[in-house]
Structure formats: C-alpha cells, structure tokens
C-alpha positions as CSV (number, residue, x, y, z in Angstrom):
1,X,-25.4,1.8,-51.1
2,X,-27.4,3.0,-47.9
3,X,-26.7,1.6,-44.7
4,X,-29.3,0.8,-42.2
5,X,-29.4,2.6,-38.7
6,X,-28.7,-0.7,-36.8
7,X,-25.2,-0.9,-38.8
8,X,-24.1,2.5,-38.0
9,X,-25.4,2.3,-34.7
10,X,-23.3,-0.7,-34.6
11,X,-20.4,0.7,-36.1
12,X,-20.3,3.6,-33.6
13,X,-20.6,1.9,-30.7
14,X,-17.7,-0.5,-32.1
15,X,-15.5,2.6,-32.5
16,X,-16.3,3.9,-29.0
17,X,-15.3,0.6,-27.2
18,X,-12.1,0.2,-29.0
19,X,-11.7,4.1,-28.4
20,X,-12.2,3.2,-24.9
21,X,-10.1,0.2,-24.4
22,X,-7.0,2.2,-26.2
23,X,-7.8,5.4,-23.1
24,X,-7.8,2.6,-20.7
25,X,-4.8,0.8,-21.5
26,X,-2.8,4.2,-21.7
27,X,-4.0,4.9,-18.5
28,X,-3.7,1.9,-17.0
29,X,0.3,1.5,-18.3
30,X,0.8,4.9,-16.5
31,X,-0.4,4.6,-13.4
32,X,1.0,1.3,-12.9
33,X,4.3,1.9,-13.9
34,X,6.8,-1.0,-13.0
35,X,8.4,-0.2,-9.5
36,X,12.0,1.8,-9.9
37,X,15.2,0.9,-8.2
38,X,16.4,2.5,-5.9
39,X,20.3,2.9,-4.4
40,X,20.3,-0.1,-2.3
41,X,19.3,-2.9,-5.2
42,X,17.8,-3.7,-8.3
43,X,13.6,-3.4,-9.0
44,X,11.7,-6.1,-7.6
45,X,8.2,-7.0,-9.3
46,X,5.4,-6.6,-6.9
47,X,4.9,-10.2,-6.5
48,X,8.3,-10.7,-4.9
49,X,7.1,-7.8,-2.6
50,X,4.0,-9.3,-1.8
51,X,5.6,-12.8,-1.1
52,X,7.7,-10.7,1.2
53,X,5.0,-8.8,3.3
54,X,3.1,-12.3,3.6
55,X,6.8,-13.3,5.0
56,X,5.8,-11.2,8.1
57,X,2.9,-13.0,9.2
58,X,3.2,-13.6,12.6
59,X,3.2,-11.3,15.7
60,X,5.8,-8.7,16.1
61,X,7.5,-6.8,19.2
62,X,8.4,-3.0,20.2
63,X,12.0,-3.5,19.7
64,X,12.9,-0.6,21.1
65,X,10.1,1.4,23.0
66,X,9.5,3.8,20.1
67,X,5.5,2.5,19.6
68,X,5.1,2.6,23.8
69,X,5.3,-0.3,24.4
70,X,9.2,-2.2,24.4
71,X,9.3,-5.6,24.2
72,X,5.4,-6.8,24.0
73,X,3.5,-7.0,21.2
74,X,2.5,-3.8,18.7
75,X,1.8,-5.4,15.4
76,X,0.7,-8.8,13.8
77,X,0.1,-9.8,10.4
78,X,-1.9,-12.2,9.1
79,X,-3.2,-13.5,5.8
80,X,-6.7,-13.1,4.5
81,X,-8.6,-13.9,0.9
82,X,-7.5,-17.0,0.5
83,X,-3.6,-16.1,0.2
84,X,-4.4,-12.7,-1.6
85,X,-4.1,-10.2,0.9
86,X,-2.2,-9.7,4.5
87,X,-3.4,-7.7,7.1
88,X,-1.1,-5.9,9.6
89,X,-3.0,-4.9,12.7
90,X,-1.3,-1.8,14.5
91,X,-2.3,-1.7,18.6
92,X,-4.5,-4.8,19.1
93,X,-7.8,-4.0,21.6
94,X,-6.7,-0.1,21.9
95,X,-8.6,2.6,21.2
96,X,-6.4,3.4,18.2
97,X,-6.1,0.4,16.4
98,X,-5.6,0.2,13.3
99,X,-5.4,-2.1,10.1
100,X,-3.6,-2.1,7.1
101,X,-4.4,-4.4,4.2
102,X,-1.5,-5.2,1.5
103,X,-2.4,-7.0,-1.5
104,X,-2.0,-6.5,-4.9
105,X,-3.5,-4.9,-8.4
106,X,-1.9,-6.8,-11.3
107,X,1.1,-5.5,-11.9
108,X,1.4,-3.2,-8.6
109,X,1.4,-3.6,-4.7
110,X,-0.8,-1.5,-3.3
111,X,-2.4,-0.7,1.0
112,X,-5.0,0.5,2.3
113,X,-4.9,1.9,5.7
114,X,-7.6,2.0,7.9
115,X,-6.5,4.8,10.5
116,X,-8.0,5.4,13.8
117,X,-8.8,9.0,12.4
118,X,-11.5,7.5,10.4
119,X,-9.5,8.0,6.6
120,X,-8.6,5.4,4.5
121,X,-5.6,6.3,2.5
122,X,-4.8,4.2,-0.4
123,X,-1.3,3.8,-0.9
124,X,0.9,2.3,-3.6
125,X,4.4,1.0,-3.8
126,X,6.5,3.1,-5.6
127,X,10.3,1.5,-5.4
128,X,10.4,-2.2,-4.5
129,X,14.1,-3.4,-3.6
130,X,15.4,-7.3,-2.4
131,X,15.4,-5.3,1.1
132,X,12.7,-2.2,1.0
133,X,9.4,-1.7,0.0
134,X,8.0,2.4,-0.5
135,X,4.7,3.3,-0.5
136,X,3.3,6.6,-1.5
137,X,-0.1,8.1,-1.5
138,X,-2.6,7.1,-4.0
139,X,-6.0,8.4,-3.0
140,X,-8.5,7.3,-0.6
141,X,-11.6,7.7,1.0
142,X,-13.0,9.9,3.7
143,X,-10.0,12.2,3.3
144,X,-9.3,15.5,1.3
145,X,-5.2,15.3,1.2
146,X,-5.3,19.1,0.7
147,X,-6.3,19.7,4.1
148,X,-6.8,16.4,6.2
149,X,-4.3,14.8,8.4
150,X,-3.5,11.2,6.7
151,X,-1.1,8.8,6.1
152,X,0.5,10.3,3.0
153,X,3.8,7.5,2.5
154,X,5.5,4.0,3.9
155,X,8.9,3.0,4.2
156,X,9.6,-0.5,5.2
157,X,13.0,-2.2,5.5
158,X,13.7,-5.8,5.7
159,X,17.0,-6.1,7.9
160,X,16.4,-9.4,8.4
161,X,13.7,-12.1,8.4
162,X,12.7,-11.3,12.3
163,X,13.9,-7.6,12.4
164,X,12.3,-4.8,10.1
165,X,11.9,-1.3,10.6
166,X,8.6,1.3,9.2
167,X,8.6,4.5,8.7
168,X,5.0,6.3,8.6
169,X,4.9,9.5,7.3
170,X,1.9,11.8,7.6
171,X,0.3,15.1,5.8
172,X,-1.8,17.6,6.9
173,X,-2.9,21.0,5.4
174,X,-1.7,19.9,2.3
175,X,2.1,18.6,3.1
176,X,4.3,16.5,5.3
177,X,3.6,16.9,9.0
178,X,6.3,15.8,11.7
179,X,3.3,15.4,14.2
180,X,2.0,12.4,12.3
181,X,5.3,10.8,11.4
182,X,6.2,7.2,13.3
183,X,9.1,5.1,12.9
184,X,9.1,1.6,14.2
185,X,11.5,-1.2,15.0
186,X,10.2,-4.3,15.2
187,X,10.9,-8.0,16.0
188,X,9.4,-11.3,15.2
189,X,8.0,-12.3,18.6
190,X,9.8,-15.7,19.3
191,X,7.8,-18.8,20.3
C-alpha cells in the first residue's frame, strides 16, 4: 500500500512535536528542580516563598547604617501584575536606584534585578526555608558573567515579620567579588 506525501508529511511532523515536547519536558523538570532544604528547616514550595516576599510590601528602614543611610528609608516593596509580581525598589530618587522584580515561573521563584550598572541578572531560588529564601544566578541580559560585574546570588532571612536581613553577593571576571557584596538589615518602617 503506498502512502501519499501529505501522510508522511504528517506523520513526521507528528513525530517531531512529540520528540519535542519529550526534550522540553526533560528540560523543563531539570531546570526547575523543586527547591532543597537547607539546615534551618524543611523545603518550602515557591508559592509559600512568593506569599512571603509579597509579605514585605511596605517601606523598609536602614536598621543599622550599613546601606548609608540608618534609620530612613532604603527599600520598599510593592505589588504589581495584578498580585503576580512584587517589586523591591533599592535607593528611591538616587542616582543608583535600583529595582528588583520577584515573581514566579510555575513551579520556581525566580528575580530579576535591574542594577544601576545597566545588567539585568536573572536570578532563581535555589533553597526556600519557613525562614530563608536563596537565590542564585540564572542568566540575564546585558551581562557576560565571565567577565562583567553582576549580581551573581541573594540571601534573604526572615527574622521576623518587620525585621529581615539580605545578603547581595556580586561577581566579576568570572567569580565572587567582595567589592560588589552588600548585606542589609532592615526594618518595617512603622506608621
């Protein structure tokens, strides 16, 4: 029996996309791997993460002095897309402010950072705790992490509902880079 070209054309291309959906949904299960414990608690899912980052909204103060500027405020977050994402504004009306937009991609939270050196490194949590959130480096644009200075990794800690602390770590030349490291403490500003 002969088959016509429109069949087998058919039947390749059929073959192709399910090819193609099986690559995908490798890919996809490993590079969104679930987020791993870590020493201070069980895994959280992503959504408990982002219901906690959207906790934050609000402004927040220079607890102690170590973003320049003790006791006014050095960072707000508020939420944007309708629920979906919260933005965290570093340095409000300076010339090196900064936003950071946390939101996430199904089963993962994930950030963008939108530095003042012009790079936007994509970032992606990597252990979620009941009291921490880690973020590494995922990609990004405008920014070759073999050589640029970036944002490379996050490290937030919840120590309470109106106290947390961050710790920004940055890479240049390829790895980590003390120079572009900040660690703040922060405070929710009271009414």
């Amino acid at each position: 029996m002969t088959r016509s070209l429109a069949s087998i054309r058919r039947s390749t291309f059929l073959l192709t996309l399910a090819a193609f959906l099986a690559v995908s949904s490798s890919a996809r299960a490993q590079c969104c791997e679930a987020p791993k414990p870590s020493a201070t608690g069980a895994a959280m899912s992503a959504s408990a993460a982002f219901d906690r980052m959207k906790s934050l909204v609000g402004d927040w103060v220079d607890a102690d002095g170590s973003m320049g500027m003790k006791g006014q405020v050095a960072v707000s977050y508020r939420m944007t897309g309708g629920g979906t994402a919260v933005m965290e504004t570093l340095f409000a009306g300076t010339p090196h402010e900064m936003l950071t937009v946390y939101y996430r991609d199904g089963d993962a939270l994930v950030a963008t950072h939108y530095c003042s050196s012009g790079n936007q490194p994509h970032l992606r949590a990597k252990t979620i705790t009941a009291d921490s959130v880690d973020f590494d480096f995922d990609g990004g644009t405008n920014v070759d992490p073999s050589k640029d200075a970036h944002i490379h990794s996050a490290h937030f800690q919840f120590l309470s509902a109106d106290e947390i602390h961050a710790d920004w770590l940055g890479w240049s030349g390829g790895k980590e880079d003390a120079a572009h490291a900040a660690r703040f403490h922060l405070a929710r500003k009271k009414a």
